[in-house]
C-alpha positions in Angstrom: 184.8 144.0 61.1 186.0 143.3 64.8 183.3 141.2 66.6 183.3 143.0 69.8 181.7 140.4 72.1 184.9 138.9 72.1 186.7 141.0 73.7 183.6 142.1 76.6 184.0 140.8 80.0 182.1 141.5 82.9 183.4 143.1 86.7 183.2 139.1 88.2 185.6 137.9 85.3 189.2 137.0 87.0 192.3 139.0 85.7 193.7 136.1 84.5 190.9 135.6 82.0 191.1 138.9 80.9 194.8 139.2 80.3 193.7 135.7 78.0 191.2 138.3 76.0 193.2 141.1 75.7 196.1 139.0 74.5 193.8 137.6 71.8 192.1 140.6 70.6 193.1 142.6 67.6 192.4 146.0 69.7 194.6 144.8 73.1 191.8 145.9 75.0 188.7 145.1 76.9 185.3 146.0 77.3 184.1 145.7 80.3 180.0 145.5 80.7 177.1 144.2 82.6 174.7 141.3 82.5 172.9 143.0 80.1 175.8 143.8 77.8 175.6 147.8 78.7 178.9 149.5 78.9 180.6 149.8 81.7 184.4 150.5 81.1 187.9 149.6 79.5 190.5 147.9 80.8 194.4 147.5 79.0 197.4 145.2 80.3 198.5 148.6 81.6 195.7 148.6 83.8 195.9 145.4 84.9 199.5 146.3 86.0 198.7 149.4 87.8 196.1 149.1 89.6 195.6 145.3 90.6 198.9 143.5 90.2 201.4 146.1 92.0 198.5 146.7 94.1 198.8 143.5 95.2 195.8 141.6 93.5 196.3 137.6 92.1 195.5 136.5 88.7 192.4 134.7 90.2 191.0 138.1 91.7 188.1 139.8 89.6 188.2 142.8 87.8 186.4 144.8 89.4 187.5 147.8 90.6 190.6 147.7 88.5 189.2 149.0 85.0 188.7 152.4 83.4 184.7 154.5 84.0 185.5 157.4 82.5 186.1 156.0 79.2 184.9 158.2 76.2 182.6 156.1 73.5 181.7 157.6 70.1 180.2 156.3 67.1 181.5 156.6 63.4 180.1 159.5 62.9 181.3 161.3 65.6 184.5 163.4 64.8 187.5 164.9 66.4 186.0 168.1 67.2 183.0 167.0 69.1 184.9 164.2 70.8 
């Protein structure tokens, strides 16, 4: 089972320590959330690329603004139809 509080980081975390997590997770993604652990977005390496390091953003900058809102979350039970 994949512990996923190792892969959640929050807006303030820096790009560099996010590239870190998504190098070191089994899913090569992160979840981005809030103080209180609610769910706020994804973010890939692809991301990372797009929108902060061609955009001119540093490895020290945070996250924020740079990751994905309109991600889609499901449970198990959910299937392909109703996604």
């Amino acid at each position: 089972m994949i512990d996923f509080k190792k892969i959640c980081v929050q807006p303030s975390s820096s790009i560099k320590k996010t590239m870190e997590i998504i190098s070191n997770g089994s899913l090569k993604i992160a979840l981005v959330v809030d103080t209180n652990n609610c769910f706020l977005g994804t973010l890939s390496d692809g991301d990372i690329r797009r929108q902060g390091l061609l955009k001119g953003k540093s490895l020290d900058d945070s996250i924020d603004g740079i990751y994905n809102t309109n991600a889609t979350i499901s449970d198990r039970m959910t299937t392909k139809k109703e996604l």
